[in-house]
Residue, then its C-alpha position, 0 to 999 in steps of 0.5 A: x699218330x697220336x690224334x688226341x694229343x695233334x688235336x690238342x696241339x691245334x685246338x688253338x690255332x683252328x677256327x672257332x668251329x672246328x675247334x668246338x669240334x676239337x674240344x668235343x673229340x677230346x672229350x668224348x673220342x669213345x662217340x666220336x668213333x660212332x657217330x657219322x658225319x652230320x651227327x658229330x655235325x650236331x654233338x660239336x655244335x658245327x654249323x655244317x658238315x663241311x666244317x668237320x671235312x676241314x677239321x679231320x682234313x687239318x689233321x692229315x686225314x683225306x676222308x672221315x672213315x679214315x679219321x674214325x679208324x684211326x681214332x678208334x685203333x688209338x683207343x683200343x690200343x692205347x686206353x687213355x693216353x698218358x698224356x690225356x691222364x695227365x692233362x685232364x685234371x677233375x673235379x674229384x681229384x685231390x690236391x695229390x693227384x693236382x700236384x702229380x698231373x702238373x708235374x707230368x704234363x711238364x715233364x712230358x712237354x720238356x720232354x716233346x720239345x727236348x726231341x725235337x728243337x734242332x741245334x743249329x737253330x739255337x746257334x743261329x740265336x746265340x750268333x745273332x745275339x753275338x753279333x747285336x749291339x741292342x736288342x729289344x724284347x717283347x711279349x704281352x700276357x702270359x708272355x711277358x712272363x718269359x720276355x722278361x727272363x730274357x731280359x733279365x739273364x742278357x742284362x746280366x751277361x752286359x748285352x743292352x737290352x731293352x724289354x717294357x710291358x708298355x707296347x708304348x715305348x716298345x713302339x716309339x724305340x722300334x720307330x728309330x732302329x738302330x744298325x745292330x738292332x735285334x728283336x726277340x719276340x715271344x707270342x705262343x699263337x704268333x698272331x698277337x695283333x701287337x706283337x705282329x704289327x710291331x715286327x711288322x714295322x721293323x722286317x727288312x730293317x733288323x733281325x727278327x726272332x722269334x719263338x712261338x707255337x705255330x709255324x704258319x703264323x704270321x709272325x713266324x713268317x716275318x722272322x728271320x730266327x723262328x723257334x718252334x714250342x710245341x705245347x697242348x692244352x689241359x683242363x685249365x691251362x692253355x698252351x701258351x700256358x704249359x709252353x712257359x715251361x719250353x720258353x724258360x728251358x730254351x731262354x736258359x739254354x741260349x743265356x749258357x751258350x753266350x755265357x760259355x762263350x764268353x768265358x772269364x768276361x761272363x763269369x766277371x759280369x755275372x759276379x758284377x751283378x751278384x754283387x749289384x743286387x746283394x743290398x736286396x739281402x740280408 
C-alpha cells in the first residue's frame, strides 16, 4: 500500500479536520512516523485525538502503530515516491523541472486510470448512448471543461445533444424529460450541490451517468452508469483538476466507440461537420 499516494487521493473527500491532518502527513511523513497520537493531534491542528482515530481508520488501518509502521516501511524503502517527486512542485524549481513534473503527473494518472476502468463500463456507456434519443450534459467549474467536450464530439457523430453553463436552462430542460432522454454528469468530487440536485430531480424517470472521483458520493449512488477517475492533488493543482486529463481520454474513447460502430454514418457526419466549420479557416 502506497499511504502518501491513498492520502492524496482522499485529501478531497475527507472532512476538513482529517484532511488538515492528511495535508500534514503529506508534508512531513518523516515526523509523522515519530510522533504519538496527541502530538500529530497538536502538529495537524486536529481538534482531538479521535480525529486522527477516524483519519488512519479511513485509510484501512485498525490502530495507529500499525499506520506509523507501515508509513515508516514505505519510507525506508522507497525514499520519495515517484509520484510525490512529481506532485510537489517548489519554489526553486525552474520552468524545466515545472514542465517535467506536469507532464509525469499526467502520465502516471492516464497510466492509474488505464489499469484500472473496466471494459464493460465503457460499453454500457457507448450502448445507453446508442439507445438515447437526447441527451443532456452537465458539469460546472472546472468540469465544464470536459462537459463540453462531450458535447462537442456527440454533436459531431449527429446525436441531439444539449449542454449549457447555465444551471438555468439545464433545470427548465430536465423539468420536462423526455422518453429516451439521457444525462451525463460530470463532477469530480460527485457532491456538487447543483449537479446532485439536478440528478435528483431526474432518477427514476432517465438514465443517469456518471463519471466522477468518488465512489460513495452522492451522485454516484444516484447513477445508473458510474465511472470511476482516480486523481491525487499536487502543489497547485487539485484532483479535479489532474482528473481532466482521464475525463478527455475516457470522452475520446467513448466518441470512437460510437464512431466505430457507426461505420460509414460516423465518417459521412464527421466530414459533414469538417466542412460546416471550414468558413472558420483560411
Amino acid at each position: 500500500m502506497d499511504i502518501i499516494s491513498t492520502i492524496k487521493k482522499k485529501l478531497a473527500f475527507l472532512p476538513p479536520i482529517q484532511k488538515k491532518i492528511g495535508s500534514f502527513v503529506i508534508s512531513n511523513p518523516h515526523k509523522a512516523i515519530n510522533m504519538s497520537i496527541s502530538s500529530l493531534t497538536s502538529a495537524s491542528g486536529a481538534r482531538s485525538e479521535a480525529s486522527v482515530v477516524k483519519f488512519y481508520k479511513a485509510l484501512g488501518f485498525s490502530g495507529y502503530h500499525e499506520f506509523k509502521v507501515t508509513l515508516a516501511t514505505e519510507i525506508a524503502n522507497q525514499g520519495q515516491s515517484p509520484l510525490e517527486q512529481f506532485s510537489t512542485i517548489l519554489p526553486s524549481d525552474t520552468i524545466f523541472n515545472i514542465r517535467k513534473k506536469i507532464f509525469q503527473s499526467a502520465i502516471h494518472v492516464l497510466a492509474m486510470n488505464n489499469k484500472d476502468l473496466e471494459d464493460d463500463t465503457f460499453e454500457r456507456i457507448v450502448t445507453q448512448i446508442e439507445q438515447s434519443k437526447r441527451i443532456i450534459v452537465i458539469g460546472y467549474g472546472t468540469s465544464a471543461v470536459t462537459a463540453y467536450d462531450l458535447f462537442v464530439k456527440l454533436s459531431r457523430l449527429g446525436f441531439d445533444c444539449h449542454y449549457t453553463t447555465d444551471e438555468h436552462t439545464t433545470a427548465i430542460i430536465l423539468s420536462n424529460p423526455r422518453e429516451k432522454d439521457l444525462l451525463f454528469c460530470f463532477s469530480f468530487s460527485g457532491e456538487t450541490k447543483n449537479i446532485v440536485a439536478q440528478a435528483s430531480l431526474v432518477k427514476g424517470k432517465i438514465p443517469i451517468i456518471c463519471i466522477s472521483g468518488e465512489d460513495n458520493s452522492q451522485l454516484a449512488k444516484l447513477s445508473d452508469i458510474y465511472l470511476p477517475i482516480q486523481s491525487f492533488e499536487t502543489t497547485y493543482r487539485n484532483e479535479s483538476i489532474v482528473s481532466r486529463y482521464v475525463q478527455l481520454a475516457a470522452i475520446d474513447i467513448i466518441f470512437s466507440c460510437l464512431a466505430q460502430r457507426a461505420g460509414k454514418d460516423a465518417e459521412k457526419r464527421l466530414m459533414n461537420s469538417r466542412k460546416g466549420l471550414s468558413f472558420l479557416k483560411f
